[in-house]
N, C-alpha and C positions, 0 to 999 in steps of 0.2 A: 344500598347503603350510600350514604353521601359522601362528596367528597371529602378527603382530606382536608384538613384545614389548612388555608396557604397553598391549593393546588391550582395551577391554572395551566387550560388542554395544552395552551401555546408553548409550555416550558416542562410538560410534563414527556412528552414523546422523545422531546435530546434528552430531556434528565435519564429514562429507560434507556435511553439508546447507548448513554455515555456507559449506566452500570452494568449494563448487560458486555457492552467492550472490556470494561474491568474484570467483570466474572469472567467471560471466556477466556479472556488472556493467562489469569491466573491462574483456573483449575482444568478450561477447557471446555470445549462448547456441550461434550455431554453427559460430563459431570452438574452442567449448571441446569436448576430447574424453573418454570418460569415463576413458582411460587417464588423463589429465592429471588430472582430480580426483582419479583413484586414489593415485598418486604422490604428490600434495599432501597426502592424507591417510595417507602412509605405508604401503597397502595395495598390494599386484600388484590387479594390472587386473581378474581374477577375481572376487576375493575382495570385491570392487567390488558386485558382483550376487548379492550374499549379502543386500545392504541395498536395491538400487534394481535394478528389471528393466531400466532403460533410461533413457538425459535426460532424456526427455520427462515421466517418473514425479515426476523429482528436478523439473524448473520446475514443474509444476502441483503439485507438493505445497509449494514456498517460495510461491506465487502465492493458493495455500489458505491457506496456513498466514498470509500477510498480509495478506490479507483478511478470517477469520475473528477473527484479535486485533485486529485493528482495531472488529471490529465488539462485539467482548467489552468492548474498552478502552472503549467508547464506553457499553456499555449497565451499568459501574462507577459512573459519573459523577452527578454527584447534580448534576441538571438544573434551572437556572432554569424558572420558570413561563410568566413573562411571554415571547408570544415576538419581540421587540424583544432581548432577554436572551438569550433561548433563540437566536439567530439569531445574536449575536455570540459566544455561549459556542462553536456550531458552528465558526465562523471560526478563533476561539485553538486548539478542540479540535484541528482539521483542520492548522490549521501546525505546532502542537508534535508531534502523532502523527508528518506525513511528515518534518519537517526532521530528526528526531530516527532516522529509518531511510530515508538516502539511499539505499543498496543495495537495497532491499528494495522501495523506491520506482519506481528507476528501472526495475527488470526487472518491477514491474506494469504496466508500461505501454509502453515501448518489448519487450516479449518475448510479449506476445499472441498477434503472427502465429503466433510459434512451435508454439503450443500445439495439439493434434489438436481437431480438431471437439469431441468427450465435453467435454473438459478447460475447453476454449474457454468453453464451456455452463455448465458449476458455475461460471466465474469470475463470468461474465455474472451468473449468478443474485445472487453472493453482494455484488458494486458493483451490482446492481440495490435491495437490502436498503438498502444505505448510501444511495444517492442517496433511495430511498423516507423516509430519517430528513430531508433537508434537506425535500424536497415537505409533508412532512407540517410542519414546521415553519413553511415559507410558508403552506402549506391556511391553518392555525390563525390564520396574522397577517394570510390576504387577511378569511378570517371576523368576525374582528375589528375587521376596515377598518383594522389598522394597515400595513397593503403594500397594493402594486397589481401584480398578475401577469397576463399576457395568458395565460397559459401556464405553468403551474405544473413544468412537465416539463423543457422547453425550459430556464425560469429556473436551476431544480436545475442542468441542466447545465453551463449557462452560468458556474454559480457555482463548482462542483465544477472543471471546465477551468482557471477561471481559477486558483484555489487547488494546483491540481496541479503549475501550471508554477513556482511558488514555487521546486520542487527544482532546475530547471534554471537559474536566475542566480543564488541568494541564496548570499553567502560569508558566512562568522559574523565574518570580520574585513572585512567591508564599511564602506561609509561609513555605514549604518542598523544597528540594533539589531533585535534580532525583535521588541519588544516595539515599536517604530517603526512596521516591518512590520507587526505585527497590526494597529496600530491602521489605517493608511492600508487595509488591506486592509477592517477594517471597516466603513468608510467609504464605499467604491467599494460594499462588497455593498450598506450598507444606502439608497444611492441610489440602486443600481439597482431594490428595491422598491418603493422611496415613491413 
């Protein structure tokens, strides 16, 4: 069958990429079929696997791909020294990234199970990178004696957990600001150091 009318390869692979983000977020990676993204992006079902062999290809490549810009966006950033500084700068970093890609968010993390063993693995490695930027940020401030960590590993997590869940209550038309939000968030992190 021919193409769609108005399709071209170069805009059709983000156009799938974005709807299939949208379907997973909404109903869930295995609610969603790939006829239905097909449709959604205006392609037969077919012509669907021109761009993706399979779902599985499409979540671990949105799961890649926001995890990798994440990690790109972060290594942009022109980083305080101090890490008192450096450990709040984390904090703002980490809310404005996730709040600012709810989608993209939510299927990092509730859509794991989903993913095959191989796929599971690259994720792991590439939230193992990120988490290694908060540890390495504490390392620097137990060195310093400006923190106190029992547990350097554990903290990161603890810290990263608690920042992740930001996506699942904060409305931007809440009773708090994000800018509210940062700060209290700041606050909680930086006592749980000291």
């Amino acid at each position: 069958m021919a193409r769609t009318l108005g399709s071209h390869a170069k805009h059709t692979k983000p156009k799938i990429s974005a709807i299939a983000l949208n379907l997973f977020s909404e109903q869930g990676f295995a609610a969603v079929s790939m006829r239905q993204i097909a449709a959604k992006a205006g392609l037969q079902a077919g012509a669907l696997y021109n761009y993706f062999p399979d779902k599985q290809t499409i979540l671990s490549e949105l799961l890649i791909n926001h995890m990798e810009n994440l990690l790109e966006t972060w290594s942009a950033q022109v980083l305080p020294d101090e890490p008192n500084e450096l450990l709040k700068f984390f904090v703002d970093f980490h809310i404005d990234y996730h709040l600012n890609r709810p989608e993209e968010v939510f299927i990092a993390y509730m859509e794991l199970r989903n993913l095959s063993d191989d796929n599971f693995r690259k994720i792991e490695k590439l939230r193992g990178k990120y988490e290694l930027i908060l540890s390495k940020i504490l390392t620097d401030g137990v060195k310093e004696d400006l923190f106190s960590c029992k547990d350097i590993k554990i903290t990161s997590l603890a810290i990263i957990g608690m920042l992740k869940e930001l996506n699942t209550w904060y409305k931007k038309d809440g009773r708090v600001s994000v800018l509210e939000v940062k700060n209290i968030y700041k606050e909680i992190v930086l006592k749980a150091v000291s």
